[in-house]
N, C-alpha and C positions, 0 to 999 in steps of 0.2 A: 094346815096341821103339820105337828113336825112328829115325825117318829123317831124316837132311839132303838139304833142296833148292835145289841152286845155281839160279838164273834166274829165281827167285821173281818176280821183274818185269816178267815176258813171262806173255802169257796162256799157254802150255802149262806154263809153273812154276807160277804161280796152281795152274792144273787140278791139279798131282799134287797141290798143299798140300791142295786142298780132297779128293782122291781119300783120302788117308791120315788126315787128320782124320776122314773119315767113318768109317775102319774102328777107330776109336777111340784108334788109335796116335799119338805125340807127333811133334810135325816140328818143325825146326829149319829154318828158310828164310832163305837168304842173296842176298843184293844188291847184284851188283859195281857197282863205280863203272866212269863218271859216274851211274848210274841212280842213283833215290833208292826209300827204302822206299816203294810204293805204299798208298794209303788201304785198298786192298782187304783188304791183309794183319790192319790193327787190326781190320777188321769181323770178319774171319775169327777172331781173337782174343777178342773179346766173344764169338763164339758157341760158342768152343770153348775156356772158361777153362779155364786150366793146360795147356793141350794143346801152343801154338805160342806159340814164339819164334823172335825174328827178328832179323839183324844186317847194318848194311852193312860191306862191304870192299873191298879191290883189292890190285890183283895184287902179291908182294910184300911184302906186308904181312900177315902170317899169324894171322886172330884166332885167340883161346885158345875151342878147342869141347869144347860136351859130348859124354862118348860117345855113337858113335851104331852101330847097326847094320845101317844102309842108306843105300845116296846115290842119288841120281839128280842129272846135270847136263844140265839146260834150257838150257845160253848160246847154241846157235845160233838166230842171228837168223832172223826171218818168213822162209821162203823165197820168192823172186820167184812173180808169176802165172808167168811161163813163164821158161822159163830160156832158150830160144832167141829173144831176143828184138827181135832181126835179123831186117827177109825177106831182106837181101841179105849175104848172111855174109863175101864178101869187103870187102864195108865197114865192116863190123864186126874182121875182121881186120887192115885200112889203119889204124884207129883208136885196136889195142891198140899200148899201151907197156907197158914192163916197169913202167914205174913206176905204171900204172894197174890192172895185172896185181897188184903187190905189194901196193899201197892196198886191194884188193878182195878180196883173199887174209887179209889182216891184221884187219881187218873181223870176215873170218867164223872164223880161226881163235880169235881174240886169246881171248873169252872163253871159251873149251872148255879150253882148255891152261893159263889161271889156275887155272881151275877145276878140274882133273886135278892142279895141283901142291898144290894146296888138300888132294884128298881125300888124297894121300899122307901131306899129314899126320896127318889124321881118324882115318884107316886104319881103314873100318866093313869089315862081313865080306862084303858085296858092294855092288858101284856099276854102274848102268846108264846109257852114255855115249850125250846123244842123236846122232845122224849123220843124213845123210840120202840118199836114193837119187841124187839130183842128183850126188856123188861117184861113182856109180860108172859105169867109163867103154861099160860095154859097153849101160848104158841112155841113151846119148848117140847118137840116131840122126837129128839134125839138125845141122847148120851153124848159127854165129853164136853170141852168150853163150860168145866166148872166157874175160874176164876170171872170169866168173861160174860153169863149168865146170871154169877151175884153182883156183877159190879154193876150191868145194866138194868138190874131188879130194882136195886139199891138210887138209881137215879131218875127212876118211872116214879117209886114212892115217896121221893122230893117232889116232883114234879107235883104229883097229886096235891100231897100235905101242903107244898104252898101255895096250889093252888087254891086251896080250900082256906087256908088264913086270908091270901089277897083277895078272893071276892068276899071275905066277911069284911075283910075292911075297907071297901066300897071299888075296889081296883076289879073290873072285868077280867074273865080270864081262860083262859083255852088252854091244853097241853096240845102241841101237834107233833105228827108222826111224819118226818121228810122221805122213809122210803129210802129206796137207793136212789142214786141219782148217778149220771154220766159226768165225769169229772173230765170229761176232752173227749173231742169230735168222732175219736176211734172208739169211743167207753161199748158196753155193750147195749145192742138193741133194743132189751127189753127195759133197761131202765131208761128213767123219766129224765129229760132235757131238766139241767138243774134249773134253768130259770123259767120253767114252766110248774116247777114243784115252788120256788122264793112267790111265784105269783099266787097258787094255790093257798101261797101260808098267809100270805097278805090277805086275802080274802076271806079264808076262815076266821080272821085276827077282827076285821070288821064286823062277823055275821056273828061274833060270840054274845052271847046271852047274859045281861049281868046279872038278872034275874033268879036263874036257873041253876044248878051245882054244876060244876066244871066239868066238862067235856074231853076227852080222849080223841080227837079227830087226825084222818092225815090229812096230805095236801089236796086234795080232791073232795075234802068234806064230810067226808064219811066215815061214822061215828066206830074206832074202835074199842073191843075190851082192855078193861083193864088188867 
């Protein structure tokens, strides 16, 4: 089986490359622009000849892929340390513009939704879209982080809506929640070893139901709201 990974250039795309390489399966890793191919990715190639290939793109412009029979898409960027990150949220409120709202929004949508019009063309037999809990509004139990709470609103409810188009039109399919994660050895203790959450999403990514309406889960499996 060969899986495609959009977001190959963020450390949680890295993690699944190297999750799926491990279990001997081929990965096709892709790298929207402005980013460029990481060094990480050629090592990761030496160590696992014939396995991974890798290509850059942007949105738009639709490269020609190999089949594939699993996606995962990585584009959402690092979540903030906190997302309320106002103590005083009415000035944080004085602050927002629509136009700081839309910048911030754009940001965090842009690469999910390339990358969703990408798999449509791929069209593998399931795709796991990552999201994050930050979207959803009823885990929103502070003031302040206006722009930053519409923007990841705004990118759960992608997430959903294409969820819900790709399994009507036969492509299986999971929203996953990666949590935090340790981005280096020092990260802190409570969050999750990244390549123990890239495993978890691999996992979920298999156990998704094509059956069934799409699923909100994290890396551990366990079904969030939306």
């Amino acid at each position: 089986m060969t899986m495609l990974i959009l977001g190959a250039h963020g450390p949680l795309g890295l993690a699944c490359v190297r999750a799926v390489l491990a279990t001997g399966d081929a990965v096709v890793a892709g790298v929207q622009a402005p980013h460029r191919l990481p060094p990480a990715l050629q090592d990761l190639r030496d160590e696992h000849p014939g396995q991974l290939a890798s290509f850059a793109w942007k949105a738009g412009s639709w490269p020609p892929l190999p089949a594939v029979t699993r996606a995962i898409i990585a584009e959402l960027p690092i979540p903030p340390t906190q997302l309320d990150e106002s103590d005083d949220p009415a000035a944080d409120l004085r602050a927002l513009s629509p136009e700081r709202a839309l910048t911030e929004s754009q940001a965090v949508v842009a690469g999910t939704l390339a990358a969703i019009q990408l798999v449509t063309q791929a069209r593998p037999a399931r795709v796991l879209i990552q999201a994050s809990w930050l979207g959803v509004t009823g885990e929103k139990i502070r003031g302040g982080g206006y722009a930053l709470g519409m923007a990841y609103a705004a990118h759960l409810m992608l997430a959903r809506t294409a969820a819900l188009d790709l399994q009507r039109g036969g492509i299986a399919t999971v929203v996953g929640n990666a949590g935090r994660y340790r981005l280096d050895m020092s990260g802190p203790g409570f969050h999750a070893d990244i390549d123990d959450v890239a495993r978890g999403l691999v996992a979920v990514l298999d156990a998704c139901d094509p059956e069934a309406e799409p699923e909100f889960r994290d890396w551990r499996g366990t079904i969030r709201r939306w």
